[in-house]
C-alpha positions in Angstrom: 139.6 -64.7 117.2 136.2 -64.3 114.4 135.6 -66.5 111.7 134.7 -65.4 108.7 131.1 -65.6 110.0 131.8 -63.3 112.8 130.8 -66.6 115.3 133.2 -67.2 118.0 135.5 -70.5 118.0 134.6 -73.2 120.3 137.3 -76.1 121.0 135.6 -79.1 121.3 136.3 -82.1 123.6 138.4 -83.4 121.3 140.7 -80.1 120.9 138.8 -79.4 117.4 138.3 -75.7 116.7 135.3 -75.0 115.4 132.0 -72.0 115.2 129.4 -74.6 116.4 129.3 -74.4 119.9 127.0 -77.6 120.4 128.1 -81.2 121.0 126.4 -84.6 122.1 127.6 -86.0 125.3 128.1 -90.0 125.7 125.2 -89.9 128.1 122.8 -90.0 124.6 120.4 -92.7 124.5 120.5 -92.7 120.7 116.0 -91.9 120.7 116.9 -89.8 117.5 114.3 -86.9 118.7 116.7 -84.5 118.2 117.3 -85.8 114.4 113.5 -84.6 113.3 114.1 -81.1 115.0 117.3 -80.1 113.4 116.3 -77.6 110.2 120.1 -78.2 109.0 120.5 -81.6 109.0 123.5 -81.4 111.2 122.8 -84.4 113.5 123.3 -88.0 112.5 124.8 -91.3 113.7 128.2 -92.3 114.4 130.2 -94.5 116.0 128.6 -95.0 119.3 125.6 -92.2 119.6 124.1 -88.7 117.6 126.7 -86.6 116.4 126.7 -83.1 115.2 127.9 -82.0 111.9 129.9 -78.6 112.7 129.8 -77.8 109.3 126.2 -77.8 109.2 125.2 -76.9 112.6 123.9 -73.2 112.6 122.5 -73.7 116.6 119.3 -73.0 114.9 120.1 -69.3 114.1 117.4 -68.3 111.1 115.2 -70.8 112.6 114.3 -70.9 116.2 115.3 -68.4 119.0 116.8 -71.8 120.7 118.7 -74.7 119.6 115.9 -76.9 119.0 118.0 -80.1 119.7 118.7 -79.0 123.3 114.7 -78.2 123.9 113.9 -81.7 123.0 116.4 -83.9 124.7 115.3 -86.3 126.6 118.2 -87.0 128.9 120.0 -83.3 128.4 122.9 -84.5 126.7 123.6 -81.9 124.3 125.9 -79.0 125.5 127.6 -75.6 124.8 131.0 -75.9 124.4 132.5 -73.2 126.0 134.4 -70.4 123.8 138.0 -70.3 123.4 140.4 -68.5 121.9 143.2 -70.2 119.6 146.7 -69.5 120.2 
């Protein structure tokens, strides 16, 4: 299945459906370097490390040829998610 967008769905780690297909594993080490990089705004803060915003994440499309949260990490803790498709 296509969103609107024509993006594929991702399910998330949590079971959420959504088009971004990036996430922030609990391995982050909350150095916000990834926060700077990110022309959408999509990361922030949340309950225990960076989160992103899958309403806002784009995975840098328009902007870099790579997400540019994944070429800074760190500690590599930012993932694809891989595609699904919904029942």
């Amino acid at each position: 299945m296509f969103p609107p967008s024509g993006r594929l769905i991702y399910v998330d780690t949590k079971g959420v459906y959504s088009s971004m297909a990036l996430f922030i594993t609990d391995e982050c080490i909350n150095c916000a370097v990834c926060v700077e990089e990110c022309p959408n705004n999509a990361i922030f803060f949340g309950a225990q490390h960076y989160e992103i915003d899958p309403d806002r994440c784009t995975q840098c499309e328009g902007f870099f040829a790579k997400p540019q949260c994944q070429e800074v990490c760190p500690v590599d803790c930012i993932l694809l998610i891989p595609p699904s498709s919904p029942s």
